[in-house]
SEZA-526068 format. One record per residue (C-alpha): residue in one letter; x, y negated, z; residue number from 1. Coordinates in steps of 0.1 Angstrom, whole numbers, plus 5000, padded with zeros to 4 digits. Each point is the difference from the previous one (the first is absolute). Example, Ala and Ser with C-alpha at 12.3 -4.5 7.8 and 13.67 -1.06 7.14 Angstrom:
<tinus>
+------+------+------+------+-----+
: type :    u :    v :    w : seq :
+------+------+------+------+-----+
:    A : 5123 : 5045 : 5078 :   1 :
:    S : 5014 : 4966 : 4993 :   2 :
+------+------+------+------+-----+
</tinus>
This chain:
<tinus>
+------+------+------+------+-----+
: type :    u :    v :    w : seq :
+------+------+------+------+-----+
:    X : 3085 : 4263 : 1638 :   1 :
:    X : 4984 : 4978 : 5026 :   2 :
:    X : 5013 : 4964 : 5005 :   3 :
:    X : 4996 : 4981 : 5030 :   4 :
:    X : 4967 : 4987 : 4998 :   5 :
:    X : 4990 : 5040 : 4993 :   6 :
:    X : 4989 : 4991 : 4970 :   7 :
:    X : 5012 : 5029 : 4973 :   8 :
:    X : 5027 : 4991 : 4972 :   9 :
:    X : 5004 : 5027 : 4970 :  10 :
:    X : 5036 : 5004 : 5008 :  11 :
:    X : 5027 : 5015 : 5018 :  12 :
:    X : 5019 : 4984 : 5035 :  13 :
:    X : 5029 : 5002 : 4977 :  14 :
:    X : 4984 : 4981 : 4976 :  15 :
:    X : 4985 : 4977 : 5019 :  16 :
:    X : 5034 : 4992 : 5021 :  17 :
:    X : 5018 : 5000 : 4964 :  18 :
:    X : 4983 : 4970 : 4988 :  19 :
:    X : 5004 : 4981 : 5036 :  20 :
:    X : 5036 : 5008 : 4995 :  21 :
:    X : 5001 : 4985 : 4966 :  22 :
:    X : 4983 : 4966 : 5013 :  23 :
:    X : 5025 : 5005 : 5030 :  24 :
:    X : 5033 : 4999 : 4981 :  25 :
:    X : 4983 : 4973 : 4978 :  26 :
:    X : 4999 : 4977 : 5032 :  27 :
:    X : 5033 : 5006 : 5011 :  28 :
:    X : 5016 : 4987 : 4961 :  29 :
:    X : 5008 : 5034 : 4985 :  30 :
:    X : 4998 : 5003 : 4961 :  31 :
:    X : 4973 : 5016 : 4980 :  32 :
:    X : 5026 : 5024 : 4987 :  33 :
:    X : 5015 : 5009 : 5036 :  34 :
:    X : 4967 : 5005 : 5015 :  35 :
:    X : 4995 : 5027 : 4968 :  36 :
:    X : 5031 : 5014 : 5008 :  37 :
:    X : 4999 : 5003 : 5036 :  38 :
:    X : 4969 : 5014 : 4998 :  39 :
:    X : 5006 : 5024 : 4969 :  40 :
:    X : 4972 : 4983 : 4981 :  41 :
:    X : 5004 : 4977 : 4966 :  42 :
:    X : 4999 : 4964 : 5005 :  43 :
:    X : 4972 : 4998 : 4976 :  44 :
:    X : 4980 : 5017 : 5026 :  45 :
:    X : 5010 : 4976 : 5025 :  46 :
:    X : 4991 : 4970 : 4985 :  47 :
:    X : 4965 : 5012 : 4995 :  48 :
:    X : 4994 : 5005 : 5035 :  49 :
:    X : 5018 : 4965 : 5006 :  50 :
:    X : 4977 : 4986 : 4977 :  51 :
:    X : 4969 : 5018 : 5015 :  52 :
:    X : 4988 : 5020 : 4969 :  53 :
:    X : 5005 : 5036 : 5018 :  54 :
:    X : 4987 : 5009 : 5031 :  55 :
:    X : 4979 : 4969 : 5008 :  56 :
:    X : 4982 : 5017 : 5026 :  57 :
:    X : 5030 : 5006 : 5024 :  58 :
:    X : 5013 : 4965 : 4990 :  59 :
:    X : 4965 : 4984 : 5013 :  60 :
:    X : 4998 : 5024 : 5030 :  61 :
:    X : 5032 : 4988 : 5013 :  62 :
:    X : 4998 : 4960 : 4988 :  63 :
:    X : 5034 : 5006 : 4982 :  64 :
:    X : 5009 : 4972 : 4982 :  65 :
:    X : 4999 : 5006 : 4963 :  66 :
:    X : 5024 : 4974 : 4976 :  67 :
:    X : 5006 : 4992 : 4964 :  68 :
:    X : 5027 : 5020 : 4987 :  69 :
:    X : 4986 : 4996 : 4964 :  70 :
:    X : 5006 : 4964 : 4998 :  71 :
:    X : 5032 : 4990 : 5018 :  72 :
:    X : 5014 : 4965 : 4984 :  73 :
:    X : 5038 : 4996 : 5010 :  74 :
:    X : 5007 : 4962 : 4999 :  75 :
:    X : 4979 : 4986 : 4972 :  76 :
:    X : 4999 : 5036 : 4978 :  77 :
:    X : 4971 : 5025 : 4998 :  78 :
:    X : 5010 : 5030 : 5009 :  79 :
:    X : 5001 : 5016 : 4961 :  80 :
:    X : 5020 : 4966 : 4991 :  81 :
:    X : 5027 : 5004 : 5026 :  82 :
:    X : 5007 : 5039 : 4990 :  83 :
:    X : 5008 : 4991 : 4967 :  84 :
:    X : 5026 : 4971 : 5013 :  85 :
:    X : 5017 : 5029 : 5022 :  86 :
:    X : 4999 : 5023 : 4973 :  87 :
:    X : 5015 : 4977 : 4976 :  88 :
:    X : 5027 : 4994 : 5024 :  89 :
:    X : 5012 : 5033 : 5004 :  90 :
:    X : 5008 : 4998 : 4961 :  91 :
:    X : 5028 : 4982 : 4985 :  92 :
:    X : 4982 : 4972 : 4989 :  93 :
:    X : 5018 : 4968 : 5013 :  94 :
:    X : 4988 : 4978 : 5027 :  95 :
:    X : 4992 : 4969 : 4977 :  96 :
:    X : 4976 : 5022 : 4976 :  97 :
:    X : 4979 : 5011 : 5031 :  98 :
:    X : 5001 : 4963 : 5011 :  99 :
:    X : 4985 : 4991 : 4969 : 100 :
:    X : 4976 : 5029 : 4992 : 101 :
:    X : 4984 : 4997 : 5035 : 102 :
:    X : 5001 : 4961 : 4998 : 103 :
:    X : 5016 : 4997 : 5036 : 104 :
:    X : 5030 : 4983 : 5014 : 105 :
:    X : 5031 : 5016 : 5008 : 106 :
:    X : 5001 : 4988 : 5037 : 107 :
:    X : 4962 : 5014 : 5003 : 108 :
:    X : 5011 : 5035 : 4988 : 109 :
:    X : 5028 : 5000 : 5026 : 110 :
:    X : 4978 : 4989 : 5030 : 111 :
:    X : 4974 : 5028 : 4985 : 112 :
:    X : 5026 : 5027 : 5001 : 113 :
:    X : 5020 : 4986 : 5030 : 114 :
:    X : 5012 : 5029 : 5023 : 115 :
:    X : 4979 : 4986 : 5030 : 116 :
:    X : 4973 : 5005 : 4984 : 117 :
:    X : 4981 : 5026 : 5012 : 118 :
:    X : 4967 : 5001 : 4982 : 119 :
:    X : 5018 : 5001 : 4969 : 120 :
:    X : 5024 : 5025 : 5011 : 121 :
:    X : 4968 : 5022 : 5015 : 122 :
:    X : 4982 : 4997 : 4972 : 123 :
:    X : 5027 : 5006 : 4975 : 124 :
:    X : 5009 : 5034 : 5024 : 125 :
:    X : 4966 : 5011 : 4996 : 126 :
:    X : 5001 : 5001 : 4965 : 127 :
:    X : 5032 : 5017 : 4992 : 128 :
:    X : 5022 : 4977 : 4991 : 129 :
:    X : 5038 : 4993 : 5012 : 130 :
:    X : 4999 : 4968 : 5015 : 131 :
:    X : 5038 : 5000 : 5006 : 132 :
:    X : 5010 : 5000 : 4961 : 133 :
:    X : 4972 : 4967 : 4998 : 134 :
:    X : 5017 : 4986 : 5030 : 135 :
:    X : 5038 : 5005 : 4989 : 136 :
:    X : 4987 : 4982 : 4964 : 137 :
:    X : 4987 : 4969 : 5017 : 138 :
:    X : 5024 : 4999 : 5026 : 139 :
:    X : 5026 : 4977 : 4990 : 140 :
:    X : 5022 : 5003 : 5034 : 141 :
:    X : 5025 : 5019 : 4995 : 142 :
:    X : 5013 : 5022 : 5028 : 143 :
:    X : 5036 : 4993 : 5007 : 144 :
:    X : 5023 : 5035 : 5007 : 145 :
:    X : 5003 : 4982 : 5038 : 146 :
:    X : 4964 : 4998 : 4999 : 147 :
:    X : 4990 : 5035 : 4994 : 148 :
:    X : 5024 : 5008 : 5027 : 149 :
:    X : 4988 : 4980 : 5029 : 150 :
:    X : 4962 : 5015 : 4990 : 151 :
:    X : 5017 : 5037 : 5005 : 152 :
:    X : 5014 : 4986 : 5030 : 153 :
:    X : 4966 : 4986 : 5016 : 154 :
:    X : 4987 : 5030 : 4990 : 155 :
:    X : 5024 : 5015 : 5021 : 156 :
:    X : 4995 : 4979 : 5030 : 157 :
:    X : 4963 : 5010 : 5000 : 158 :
:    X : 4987 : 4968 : 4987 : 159 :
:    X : 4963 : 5006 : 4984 : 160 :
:    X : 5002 : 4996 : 4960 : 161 :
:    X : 4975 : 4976 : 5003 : 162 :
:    X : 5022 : 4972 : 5021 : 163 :
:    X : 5030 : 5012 : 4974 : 164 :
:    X : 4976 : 4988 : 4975 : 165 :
:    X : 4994 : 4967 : 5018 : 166 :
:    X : 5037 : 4994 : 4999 : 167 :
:    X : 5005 : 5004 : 4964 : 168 :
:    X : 4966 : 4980 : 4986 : 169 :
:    X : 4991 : 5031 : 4988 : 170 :
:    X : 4974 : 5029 : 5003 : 171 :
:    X : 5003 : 5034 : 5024 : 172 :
:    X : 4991 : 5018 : 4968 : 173 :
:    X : 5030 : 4986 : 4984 : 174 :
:    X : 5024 : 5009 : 5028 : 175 :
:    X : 4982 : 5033 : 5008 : 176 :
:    X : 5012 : 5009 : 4963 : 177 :
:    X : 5037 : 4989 : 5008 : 178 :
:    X : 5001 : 5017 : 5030 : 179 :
:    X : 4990 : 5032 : 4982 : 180 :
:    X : 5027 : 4992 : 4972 : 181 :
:    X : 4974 : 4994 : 4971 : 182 :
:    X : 5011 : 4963 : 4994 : 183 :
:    X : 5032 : 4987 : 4996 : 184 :
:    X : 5019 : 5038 : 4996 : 185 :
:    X : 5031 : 4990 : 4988 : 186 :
:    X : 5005 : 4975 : 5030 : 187 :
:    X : 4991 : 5027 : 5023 : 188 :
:    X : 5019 : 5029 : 4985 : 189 :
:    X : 5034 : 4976 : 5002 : 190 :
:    X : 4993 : 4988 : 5038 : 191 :
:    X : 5002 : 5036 : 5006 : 192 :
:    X : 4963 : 4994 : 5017 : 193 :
:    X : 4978 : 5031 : 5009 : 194 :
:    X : 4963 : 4994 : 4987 : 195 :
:    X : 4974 : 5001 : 5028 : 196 :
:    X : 4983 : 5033 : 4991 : 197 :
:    X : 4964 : 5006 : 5018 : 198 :
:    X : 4999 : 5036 : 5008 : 199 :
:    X : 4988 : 5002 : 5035 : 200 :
:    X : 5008 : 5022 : 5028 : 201 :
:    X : 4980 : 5015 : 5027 : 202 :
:    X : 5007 : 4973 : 5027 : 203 :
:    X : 4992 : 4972 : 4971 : 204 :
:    X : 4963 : 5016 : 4995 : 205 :
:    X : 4996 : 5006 : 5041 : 206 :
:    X : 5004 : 4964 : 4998 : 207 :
:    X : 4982 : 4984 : 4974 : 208 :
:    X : 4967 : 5021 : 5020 : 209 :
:    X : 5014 : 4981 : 5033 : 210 :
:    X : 5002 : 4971 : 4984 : 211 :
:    X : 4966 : 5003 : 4982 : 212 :
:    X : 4982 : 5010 : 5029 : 213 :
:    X : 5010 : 4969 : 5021 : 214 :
:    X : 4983 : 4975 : 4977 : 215 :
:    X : 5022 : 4996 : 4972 : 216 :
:    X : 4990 : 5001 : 4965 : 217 :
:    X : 5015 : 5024 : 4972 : 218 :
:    X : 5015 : 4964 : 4983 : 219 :
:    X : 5015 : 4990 : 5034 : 220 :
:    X : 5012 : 5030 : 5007 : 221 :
:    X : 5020 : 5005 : 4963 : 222 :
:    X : 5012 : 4968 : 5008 : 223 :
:    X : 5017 : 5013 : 5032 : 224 :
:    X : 5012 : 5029 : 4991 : 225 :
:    X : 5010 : 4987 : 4963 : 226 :
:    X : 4982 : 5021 : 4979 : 227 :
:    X : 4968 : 4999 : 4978 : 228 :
:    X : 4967 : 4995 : 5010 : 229 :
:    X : 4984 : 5035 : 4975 : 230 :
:    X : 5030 : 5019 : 5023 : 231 :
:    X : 4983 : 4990 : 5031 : 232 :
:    X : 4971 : 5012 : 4987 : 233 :
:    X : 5009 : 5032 : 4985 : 234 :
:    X : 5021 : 5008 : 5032 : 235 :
:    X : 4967 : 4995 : 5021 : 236 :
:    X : 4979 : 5018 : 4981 : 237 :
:    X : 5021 : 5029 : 4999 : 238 :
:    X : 5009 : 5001 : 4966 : 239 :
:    X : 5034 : 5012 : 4998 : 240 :
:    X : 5013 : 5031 : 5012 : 241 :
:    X : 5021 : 4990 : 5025 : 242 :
:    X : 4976 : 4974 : 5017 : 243 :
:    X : 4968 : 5027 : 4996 : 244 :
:    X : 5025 : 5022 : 5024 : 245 :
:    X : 5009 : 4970 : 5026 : 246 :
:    X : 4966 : 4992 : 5001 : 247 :
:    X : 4989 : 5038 : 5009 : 248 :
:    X : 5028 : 5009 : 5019 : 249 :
:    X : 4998 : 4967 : 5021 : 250 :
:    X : 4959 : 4996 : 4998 : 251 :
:    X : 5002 : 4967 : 4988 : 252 :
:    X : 4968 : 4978 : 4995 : 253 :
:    X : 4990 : 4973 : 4990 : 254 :
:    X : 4985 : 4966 : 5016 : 255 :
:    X : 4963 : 5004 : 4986 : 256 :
:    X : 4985 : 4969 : 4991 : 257 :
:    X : 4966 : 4998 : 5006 : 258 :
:    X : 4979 : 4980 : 4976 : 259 :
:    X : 4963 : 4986 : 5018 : 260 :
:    X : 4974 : 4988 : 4982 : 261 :
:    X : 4995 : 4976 : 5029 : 262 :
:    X : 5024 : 4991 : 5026 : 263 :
:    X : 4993 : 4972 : 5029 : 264 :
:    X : 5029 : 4985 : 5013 : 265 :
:    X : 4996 : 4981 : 5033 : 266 :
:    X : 5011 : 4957 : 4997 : 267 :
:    X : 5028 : 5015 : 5023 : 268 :
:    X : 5013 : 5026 : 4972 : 269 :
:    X : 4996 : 4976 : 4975 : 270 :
:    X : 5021 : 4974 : 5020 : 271 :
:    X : 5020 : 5026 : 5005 : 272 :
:    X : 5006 : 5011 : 4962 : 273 :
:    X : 5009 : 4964 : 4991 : 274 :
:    X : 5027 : 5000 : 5032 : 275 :
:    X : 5020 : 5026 : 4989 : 276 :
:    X : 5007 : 4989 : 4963 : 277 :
:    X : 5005 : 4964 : 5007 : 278 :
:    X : 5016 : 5007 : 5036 : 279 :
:    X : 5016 : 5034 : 4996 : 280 :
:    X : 5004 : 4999 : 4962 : 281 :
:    X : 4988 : 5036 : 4998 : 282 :
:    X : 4988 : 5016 : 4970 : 283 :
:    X : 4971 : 5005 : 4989 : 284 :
:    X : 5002 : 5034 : 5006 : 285 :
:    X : 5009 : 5002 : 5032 : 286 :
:    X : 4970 : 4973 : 5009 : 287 :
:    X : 4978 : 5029 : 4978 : 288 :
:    X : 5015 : 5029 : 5020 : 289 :
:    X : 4993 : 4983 : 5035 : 290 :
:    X : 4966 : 4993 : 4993 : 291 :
:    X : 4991 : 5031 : 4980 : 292 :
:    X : 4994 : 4979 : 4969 : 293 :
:    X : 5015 : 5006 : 4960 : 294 :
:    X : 5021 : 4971 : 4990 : 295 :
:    X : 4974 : 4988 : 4979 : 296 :
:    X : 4979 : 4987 : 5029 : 297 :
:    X : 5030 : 4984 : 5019 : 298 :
:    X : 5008 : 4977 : 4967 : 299 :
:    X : 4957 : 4990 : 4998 : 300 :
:    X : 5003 : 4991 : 5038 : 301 :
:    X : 5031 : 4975 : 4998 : 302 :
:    X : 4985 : 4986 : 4965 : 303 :
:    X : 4970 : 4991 : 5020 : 304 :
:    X : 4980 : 5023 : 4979 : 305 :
:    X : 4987 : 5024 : 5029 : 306 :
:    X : 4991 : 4982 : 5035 : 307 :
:    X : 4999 : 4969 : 4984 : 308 :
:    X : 4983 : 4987 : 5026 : 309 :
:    X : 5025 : 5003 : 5027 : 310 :
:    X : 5027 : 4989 : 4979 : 311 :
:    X : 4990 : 4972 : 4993 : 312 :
:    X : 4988 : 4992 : 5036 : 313 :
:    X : 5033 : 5001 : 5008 : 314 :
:    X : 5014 : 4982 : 4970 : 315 :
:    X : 5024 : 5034 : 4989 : 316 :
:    X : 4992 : 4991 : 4965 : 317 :
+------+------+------+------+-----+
</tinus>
């Protein structure tokens, strides 16, 4: 397979587009394990790729940025030390014995497993665990029966989960597994509520593609439409019956991002790019999208990371 500098890689297009997909997904937030899934590989395999010990050579040829995966600290823990405080929390050992065999504070644990917390809850996806049982332990709200009814009932309006979440001082993960009646069952089962089930139908996949192809990312759009970020995924890749025969019987594609291993943007475009997030407020998706750029590159440009120079000509940063 010939790249495009015409030099030859050992591989396979599908290969080679495989692994900018994996890097691609990375960028827009999806987890290690929904990446494997959506793309019917094991996570395992995806980290290594993330972590640039397979297929160097495509990695290089396309400057795709390689991270750490190996060594990811949440708050103050190593990675090894932080798995073992989840895993002890999904025993039945009580709260103060945890306190005292990890020597940490009570209020610390909370703000380490707080519901808005999304690197915990990301990481804690990616490695299996169910972050709603360690939520509902260190939670110590407790949802009202008038409570759980006015969540089904923004639900209902259309309000996203995560501006439900906002209103309760708690997490969309947490009120994702209400909605789905997986917390608080006894509550639900005697308001008589319905739990919000995510099956999707035709005109629900037609639209997540419409909605993916006009800049938005997979998060954004689960956020919109109230369902899970691996669904997204799964339904744009295909992976179910039901969206594999949408997708053929409609031709649905998807946006193709195109990753360059050098792209010069004009001061105007750059300008531009910081305009429309502090003007406009768009995401950073839809910046990407309009300029042909992954997500990845966006973010470096408004850190002042990439065209540094104009930036801070113009004092953006």
């Amino acid at each position: 397979m010939y790249s495009k500098d015409n030099k030859l890689l050992p591989y396979p297009e599908s290969t080679i587009n495989k692994v900018k997909l994996i890097f691609q997904l990375r960028n827009e937030g999806i987890a290690l394990r929904a990446i494997g899934k959506q793309l019917n590989i094991s996570h395992e395999f995806v980290r290594l790729v993330l972590n640039g010990e397979s297929y160097k050579d495509i990695i290089n040829r396309y400057n795709l940025k390689v991270e750490d995966v190996n060594n990811t600290r949440i708050g103050s823990f190593p990675r090894k030390k932080f798995l073992n405080l989840a895993n002890k929390l999904m025993t039945n050992v009580s709260i103060d014995e945890v306190l005292t065999e990890f020597d940490i504070k009570e209020s610390t644990l909370k703000k380490l497993f707080h519901p808005n917390n999304k690197k915990t809850e990301t990481f804690l996806i990616n490695n299996g665990f169910d972050i709603n049982i360690i939520i509902d332990r260190l939670d110590t709200r407790s949802f009202q029966k008038s409570d759980i009814q006015k969540i089904f009932m923004m639900a209902e309006e259309g309000k996203y989960q995560s501006d439900i979440a906002k209103e309760f001082d708690t997490g969309q993960t947490h009120i994702s597994a209400i909605l789905r009646g997986e917390l608080y069952k006894k509550e639900i089962e005697e308001l008589k509520l319905e739990p919000v089930h995510t099956k999707l139908k035709e005109n629900n996949i037609i639209k997540i593609f419409k909605l993916y192809n006009s800049g938005m990312s997979q998060s954004e759009i689960a956020d919109k439409l109230n369902i899970s970020i691996p669904t997204v995924g799964l339904n744009l890749n295909g992976s179910s019956k039901l969206s594999k025969e949408v997708i053929n019987r409609y031709n649905l594609k998807k946006r193709e991002i195109i990753h360059r291993k050098s792209r010069s943007l004009s001061e105007n475009q750059v300008l531009e790019i910081f305009r429309l997030r502090t003007e406009e407020n768009l995401s950073y998706a839809k910046i990407a999208a309009k300029f042909n750029l992954n997500e990845s590159s966006i973010v470096k440009i408004l850190k002042g990371q990439s065209y540094k120079d104009i930036s801070t000509k113009f004092g953006l940063i």
